[in-house]
C-alpha positions as CSV (number, residue, x, y, z in Angstrom):
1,X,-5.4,-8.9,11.5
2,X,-1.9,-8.6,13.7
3,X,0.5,-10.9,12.8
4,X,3.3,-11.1,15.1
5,X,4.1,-7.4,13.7
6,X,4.3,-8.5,10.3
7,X,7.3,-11.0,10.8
8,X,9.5,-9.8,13.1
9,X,8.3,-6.8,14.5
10,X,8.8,-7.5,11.7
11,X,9.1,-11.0,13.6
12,X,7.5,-13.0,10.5
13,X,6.8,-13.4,11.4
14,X,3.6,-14.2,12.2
15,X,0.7,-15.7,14.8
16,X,0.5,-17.8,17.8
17,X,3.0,-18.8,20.1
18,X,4.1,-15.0,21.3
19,X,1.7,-12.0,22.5
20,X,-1.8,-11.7,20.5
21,X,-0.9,-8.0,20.9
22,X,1.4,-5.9,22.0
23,X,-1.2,-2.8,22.0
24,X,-3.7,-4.7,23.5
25,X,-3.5,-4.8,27.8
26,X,-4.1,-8.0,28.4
27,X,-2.2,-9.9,26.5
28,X,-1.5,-14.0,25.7
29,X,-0.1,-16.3,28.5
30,X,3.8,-16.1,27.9
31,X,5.5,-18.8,25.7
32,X,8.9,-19.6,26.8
33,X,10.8,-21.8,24.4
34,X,13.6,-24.5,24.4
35,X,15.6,-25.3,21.7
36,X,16.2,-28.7,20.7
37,X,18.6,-29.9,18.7
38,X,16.6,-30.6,15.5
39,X,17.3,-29.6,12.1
40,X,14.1,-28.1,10.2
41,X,12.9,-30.5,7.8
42,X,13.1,-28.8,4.2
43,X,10.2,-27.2,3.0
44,X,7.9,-28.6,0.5
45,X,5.9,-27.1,-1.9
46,X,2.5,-28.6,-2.4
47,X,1.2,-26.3,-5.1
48,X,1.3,-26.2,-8.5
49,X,4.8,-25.5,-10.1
50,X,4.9,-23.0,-12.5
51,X,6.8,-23.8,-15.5
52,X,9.0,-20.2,-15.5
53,X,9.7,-18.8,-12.2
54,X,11.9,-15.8,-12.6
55,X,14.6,-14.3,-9.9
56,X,13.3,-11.1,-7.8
57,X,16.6,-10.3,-6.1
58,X,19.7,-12.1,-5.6
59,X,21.1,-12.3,-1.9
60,X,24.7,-13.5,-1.6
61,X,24.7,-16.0,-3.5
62,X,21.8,-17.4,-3.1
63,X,18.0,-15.9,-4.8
64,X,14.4,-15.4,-4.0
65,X,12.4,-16.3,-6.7
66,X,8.7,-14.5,-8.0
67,X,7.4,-17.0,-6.7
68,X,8.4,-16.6,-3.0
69,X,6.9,-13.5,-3.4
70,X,3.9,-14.3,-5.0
71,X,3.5,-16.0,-2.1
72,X,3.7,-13.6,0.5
73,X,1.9,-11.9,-1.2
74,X,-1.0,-13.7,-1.5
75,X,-0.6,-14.8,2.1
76,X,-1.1,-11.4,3.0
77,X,-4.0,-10.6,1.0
78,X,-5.8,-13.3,2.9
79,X,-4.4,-12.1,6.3
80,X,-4.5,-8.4,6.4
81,X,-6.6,-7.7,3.2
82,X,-4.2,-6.2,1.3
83,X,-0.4,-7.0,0.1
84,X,2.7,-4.9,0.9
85,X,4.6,-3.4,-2.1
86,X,7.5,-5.4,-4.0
87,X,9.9,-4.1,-2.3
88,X,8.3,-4.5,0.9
89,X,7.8,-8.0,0.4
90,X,11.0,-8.5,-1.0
91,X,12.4,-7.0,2.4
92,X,10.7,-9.4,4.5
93,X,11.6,-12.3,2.6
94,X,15.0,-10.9,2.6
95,X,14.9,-11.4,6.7
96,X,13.7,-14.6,6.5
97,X,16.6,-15.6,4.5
98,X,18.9,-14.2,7.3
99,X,16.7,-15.6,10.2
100,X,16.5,-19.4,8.8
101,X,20.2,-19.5,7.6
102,X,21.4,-18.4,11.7
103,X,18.6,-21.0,12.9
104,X,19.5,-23.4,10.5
105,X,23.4,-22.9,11.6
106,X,22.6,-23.6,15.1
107,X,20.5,-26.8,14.3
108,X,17.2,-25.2,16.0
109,X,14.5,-27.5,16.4
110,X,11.7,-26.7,14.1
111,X,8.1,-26.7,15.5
112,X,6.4,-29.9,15.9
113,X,2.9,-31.2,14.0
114,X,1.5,-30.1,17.0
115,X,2.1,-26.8,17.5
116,X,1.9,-26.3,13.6
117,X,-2.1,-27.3,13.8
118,X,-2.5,-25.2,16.6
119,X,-1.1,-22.3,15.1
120,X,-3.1,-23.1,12.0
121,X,-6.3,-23.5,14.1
122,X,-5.9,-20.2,16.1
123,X,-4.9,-18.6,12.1
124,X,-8.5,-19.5,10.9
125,X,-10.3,-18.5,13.8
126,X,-9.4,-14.9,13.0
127,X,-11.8,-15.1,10.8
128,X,-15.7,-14.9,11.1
129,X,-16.2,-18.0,10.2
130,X,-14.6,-21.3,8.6
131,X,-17.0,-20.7,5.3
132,X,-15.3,-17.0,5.1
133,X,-11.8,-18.8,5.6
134,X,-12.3,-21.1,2.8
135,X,-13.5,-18.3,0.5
136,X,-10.8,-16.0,1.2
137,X,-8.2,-18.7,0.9
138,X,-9.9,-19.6,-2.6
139,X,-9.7,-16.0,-3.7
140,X,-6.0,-15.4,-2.6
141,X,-5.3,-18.9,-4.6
142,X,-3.8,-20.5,-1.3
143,X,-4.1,-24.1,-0.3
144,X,-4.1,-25.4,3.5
145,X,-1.7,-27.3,2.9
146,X,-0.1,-23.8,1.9
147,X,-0.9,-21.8,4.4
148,X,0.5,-24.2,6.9
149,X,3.8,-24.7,5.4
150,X,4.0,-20.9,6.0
151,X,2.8,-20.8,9.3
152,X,5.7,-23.3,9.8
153,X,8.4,-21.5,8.4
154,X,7.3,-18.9,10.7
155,X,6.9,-20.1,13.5
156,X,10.7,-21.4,13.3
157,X,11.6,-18.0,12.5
158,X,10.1,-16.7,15.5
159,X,10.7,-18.8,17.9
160,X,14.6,-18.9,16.8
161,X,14.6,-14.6,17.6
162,X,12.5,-15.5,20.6
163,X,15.3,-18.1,21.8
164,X,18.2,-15.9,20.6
165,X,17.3,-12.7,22.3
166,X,14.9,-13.6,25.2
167,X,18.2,-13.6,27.6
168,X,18.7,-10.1,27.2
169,X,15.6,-9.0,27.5
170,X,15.7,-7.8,31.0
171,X,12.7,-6.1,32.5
172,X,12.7,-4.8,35.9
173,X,9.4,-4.2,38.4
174,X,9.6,0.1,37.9
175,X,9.3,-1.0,33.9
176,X,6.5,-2.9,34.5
177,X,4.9,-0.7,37.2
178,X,5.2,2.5,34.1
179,X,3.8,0.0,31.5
180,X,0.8,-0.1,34.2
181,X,0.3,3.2,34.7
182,X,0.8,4.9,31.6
183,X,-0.6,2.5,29.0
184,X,-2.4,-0.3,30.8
185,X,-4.9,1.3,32.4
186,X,-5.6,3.9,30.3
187,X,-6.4,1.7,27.4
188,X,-8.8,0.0,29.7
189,X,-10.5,3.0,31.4
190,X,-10.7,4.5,27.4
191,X,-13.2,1.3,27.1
192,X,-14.8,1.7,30.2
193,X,-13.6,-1.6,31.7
194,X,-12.9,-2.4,34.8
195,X,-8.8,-2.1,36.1
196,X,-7.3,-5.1,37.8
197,X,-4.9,-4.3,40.3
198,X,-1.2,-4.6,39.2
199,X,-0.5,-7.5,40.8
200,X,-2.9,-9.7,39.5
201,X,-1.8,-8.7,35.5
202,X,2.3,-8.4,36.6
203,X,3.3,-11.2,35.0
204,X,1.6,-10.5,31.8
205,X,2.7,-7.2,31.1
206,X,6.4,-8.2,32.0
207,X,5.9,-10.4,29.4
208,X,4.6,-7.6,26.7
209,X,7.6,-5.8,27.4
210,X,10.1,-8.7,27.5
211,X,8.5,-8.9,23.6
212,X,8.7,-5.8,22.9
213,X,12.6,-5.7,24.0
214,X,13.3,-8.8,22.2
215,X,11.6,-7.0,18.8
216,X,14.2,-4.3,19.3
217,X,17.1,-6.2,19.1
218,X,16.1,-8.5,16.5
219,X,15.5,-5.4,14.1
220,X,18.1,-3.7,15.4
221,X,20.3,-7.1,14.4
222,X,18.2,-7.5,11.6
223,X,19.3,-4.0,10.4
224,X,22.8,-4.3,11.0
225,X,23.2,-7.9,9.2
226,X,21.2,-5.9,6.5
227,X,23.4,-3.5,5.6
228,X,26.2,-6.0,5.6
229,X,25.1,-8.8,2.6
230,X,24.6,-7.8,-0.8
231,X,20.9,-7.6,-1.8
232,X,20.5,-6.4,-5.2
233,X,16.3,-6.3,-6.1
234,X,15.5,-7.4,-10.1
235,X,13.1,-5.1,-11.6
236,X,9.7,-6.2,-12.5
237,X,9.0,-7.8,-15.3
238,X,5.8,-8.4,-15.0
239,X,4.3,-4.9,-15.4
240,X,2.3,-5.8,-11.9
């Protein structure tokens, strides 16, 4: 499964709210969002605390624990299958860490109960069934309650980049008219379906590459803040 390109293009993150996507011609509705001035309530964690939790890399001075990435990990395993590497995980938790501290900074409102059981909803039925869910979820060693709390965190995350960057993201009608042309409707003629005409599927392709320009700058700001903190990665101890 696609989840918002991994979290933020890389936009963590993650899942509803922004394109389905982006490879895909017909894309989501667009989502255009407000910010409110809200502070993000602080996450909880509702499973089971370990009694060690060791550091895997310190950021400023602040750290992201095993834990975290345990985590993300697992998260992944019952999204996509399989978990990235360490590092990679590491990385991404890394640019979470950047993302929430600017949100947090600017007091953006995080997502209501609302749109955090709709995301949660449209998470599980990526999956063939509720019965496949719940074994999955059992087999990564998540809870709901879990999986939601993540879903939370990124949504916030994403909607923050979306609010941050959507401004610039400037697309103008020979854009869209190439995005037609060149990938639209050859993606749908490759399946044998039939081609609207461009102006009934305008507005939704503007809105694919309104994303995509949006994912550009924020790892192209992502990158930049990056190279600028001090990330230094603890070494395994775990012989995993």
């Amino acid at each position: 499964m696609s989840h918002l390109r991994g979290f933020y293009v890389r936009r963590l993150i993650t899942i509803v709210g922004l394109l389905a996507s982006l490879a895909g011609p017909l894309a989501a509705q667009a989502h255009a969002q407000s910010p409110a001035p809200a502070a993000p309530p602080a996450a909880s964690d509702d499973s089971s605390a370990s009694p060690i939790d060791g550091v895997a890399a310190r950021i400023e001075d602040d750290v992201i624990l095993e834990s975290e990435v345990r985590e993300l990990a697992a998260f992944q395993v019952l999204s996509d299958g399989q978990a990235k590497p360490r590092n990679e995980l590491i990385r991404e938790l890394a640019d979470q860490w950047i993302v929430r501290g600017e949100a947090n900074t600017a007091k953006f409102a995080f997502p209501s109960a609302d749109e955090i059981e709709n995301a949660y909803r449209q998470f599980v039925k990526q999956f063939p069934s509720s019965e496949e869910f719940q074994k999955r979820l059992t087999a990564a060693d998540l809870t709901e309650a879990a999986v939601k709390r993540i879903l939370a965190q990124q949504l916030y995350l994403a909607h923050f980049l979306e609010y941050r960057f959507r401004a610039a993201a400037q697309i103008d009608d020979q854009e869209v008219e190439t995005y037609y042309n060149d990938e639209f409707v050859p993606q749908l003629k490759a399946r044998n379906e039939t081609v609207p005409p461009l102006e009934d599927v305008e507005d939704t392709i503007r809105e694919v590459l309104v994303q995509r320009a949006i994912n550009d700058r924020a790892e192209k700001w992502l990158e930049d803040t990056r190279q600028r903190l001090r990330i230094d990665i603890v070494s395994d101890r775990s012989g995993s």
